[in-house]
C-alpha positions as CSV (number, residue, x, y, z in Angstrom):
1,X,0.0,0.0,0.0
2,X,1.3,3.4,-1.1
3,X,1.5,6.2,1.2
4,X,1.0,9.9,-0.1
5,X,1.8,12.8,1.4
6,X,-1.0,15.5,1.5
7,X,-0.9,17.7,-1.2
8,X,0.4,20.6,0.9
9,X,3.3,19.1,1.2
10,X,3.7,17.9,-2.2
11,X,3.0,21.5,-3.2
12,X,5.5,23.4,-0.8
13,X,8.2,20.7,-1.3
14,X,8.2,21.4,-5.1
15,X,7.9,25.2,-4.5
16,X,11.3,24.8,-2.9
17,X,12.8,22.8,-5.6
18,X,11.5,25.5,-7.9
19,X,13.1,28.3,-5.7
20,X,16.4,26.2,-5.1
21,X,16.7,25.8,-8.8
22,X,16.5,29.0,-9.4
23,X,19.4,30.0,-7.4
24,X,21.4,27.6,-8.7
25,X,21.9,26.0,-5.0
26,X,21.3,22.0,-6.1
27,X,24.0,20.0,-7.1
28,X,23.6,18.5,-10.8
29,X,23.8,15.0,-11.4
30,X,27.3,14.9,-12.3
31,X,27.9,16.5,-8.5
32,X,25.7,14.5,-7.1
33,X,27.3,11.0,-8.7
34,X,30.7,11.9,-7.8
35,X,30.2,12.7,-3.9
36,X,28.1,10.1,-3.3
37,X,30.3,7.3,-5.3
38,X,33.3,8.9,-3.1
39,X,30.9,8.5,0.3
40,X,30.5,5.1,-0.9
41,X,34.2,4.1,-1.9
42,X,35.1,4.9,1.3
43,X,32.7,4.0,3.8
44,X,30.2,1.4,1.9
45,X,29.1,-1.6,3.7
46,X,31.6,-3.3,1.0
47,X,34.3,-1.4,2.2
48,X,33.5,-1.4,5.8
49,X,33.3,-5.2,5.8
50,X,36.5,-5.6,4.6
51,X,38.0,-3.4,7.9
52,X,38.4,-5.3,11.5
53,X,39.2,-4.2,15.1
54,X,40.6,-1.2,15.8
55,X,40.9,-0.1,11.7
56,X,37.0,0.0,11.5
57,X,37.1,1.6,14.9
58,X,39.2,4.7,13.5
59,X,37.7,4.5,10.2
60,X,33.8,5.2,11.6
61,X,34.7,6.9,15.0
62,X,37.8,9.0,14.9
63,X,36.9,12.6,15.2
64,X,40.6,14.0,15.0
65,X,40.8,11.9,11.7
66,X,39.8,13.9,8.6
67,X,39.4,10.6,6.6
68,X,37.1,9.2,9.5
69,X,33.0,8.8,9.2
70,X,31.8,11.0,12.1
71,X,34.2,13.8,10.8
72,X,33.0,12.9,6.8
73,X,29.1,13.1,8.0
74,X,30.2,16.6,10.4
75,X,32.3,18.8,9.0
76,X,33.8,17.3,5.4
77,X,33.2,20.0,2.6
78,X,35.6,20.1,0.0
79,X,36.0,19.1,-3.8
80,X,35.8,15.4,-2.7
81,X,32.4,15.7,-0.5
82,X,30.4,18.1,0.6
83,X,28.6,17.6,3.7
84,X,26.3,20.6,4.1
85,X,24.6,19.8,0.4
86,X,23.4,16.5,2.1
87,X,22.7,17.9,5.3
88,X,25.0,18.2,8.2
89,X,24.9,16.8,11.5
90,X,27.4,19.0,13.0
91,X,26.7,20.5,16.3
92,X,25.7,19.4,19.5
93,X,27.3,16.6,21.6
94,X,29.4,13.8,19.9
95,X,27.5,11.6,22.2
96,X,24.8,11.2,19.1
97,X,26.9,8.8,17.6
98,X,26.6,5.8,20.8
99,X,30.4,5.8,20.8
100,X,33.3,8.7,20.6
101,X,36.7,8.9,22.0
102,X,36.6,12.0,24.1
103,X,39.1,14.9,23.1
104,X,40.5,15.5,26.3
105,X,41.5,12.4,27.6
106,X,41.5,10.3,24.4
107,X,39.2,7.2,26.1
108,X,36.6,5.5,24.5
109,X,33.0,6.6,25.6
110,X,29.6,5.1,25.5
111,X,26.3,6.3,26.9
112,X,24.2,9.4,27.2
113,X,25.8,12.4,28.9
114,X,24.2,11.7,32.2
115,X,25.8,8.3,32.5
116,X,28.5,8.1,30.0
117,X,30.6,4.7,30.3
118,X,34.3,4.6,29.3
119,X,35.7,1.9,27.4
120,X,38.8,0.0,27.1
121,X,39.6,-0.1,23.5
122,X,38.6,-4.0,23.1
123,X,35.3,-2.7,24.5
124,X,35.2,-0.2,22.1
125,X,36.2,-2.4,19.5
């Protein structure tokens, strides 16, 4: 069974395509194919099932690493990807992502804020 959206909605979200267009603020298909097959070269479930331990660790969780996932979905906006065009979840708490390695004391963490849990790195792992 097909869900549909009430017209409104339909309306207003092709109102801001129209307006987007316009200013020349969505990414053409070309874009669009080349920073999502990067996203996916790097950090496809193909990709990611070929990493183990504390590799897949870094590569999904390391925010001081520019080549990690967290940082990629946060703050990445360059030639190779850019992050704001597909919405950016920068801001807030790192906490949002279940597991982080805190800045200050470089331990694995787990948990909401009001009961974080630090990790050993096999926990992590």
């Amino acid at each position: 069974m097909a869900l549909e959206l009430d017209p409104r909605i339909v309306d207003d979200l092709k109102a801001t395509y129209k307006a987007m267009e316009e200013k020349g603020e969505l990414l053409s298909r070309e874009e669009l194919t080349k920073y999502l097959s990067a996203f996916h070269t790097r950090f496809g479930p193909d990709r990611l099932k070929e990493l183990h331990g504390e590799t897949l660790l870094e590569t999904m969780h390391s925010h001081g690493n520019k080549d990690s996932l967290v940082y990629w979905l946060e703050f990445k906006d360059d030639d190779e990807f850019r992050s704001l065009q597909f919405g950016s979840i920068s801001g807030g708490s790192a906490h949002k992502f279940g597991l982080f390695r805190k800045r200050e004391t470089g331990k694995w963490v787990s948990g909401p804020p009001q009961n974080e849990q630090e990790l050993t790195l096999q926990q992590a792992i």
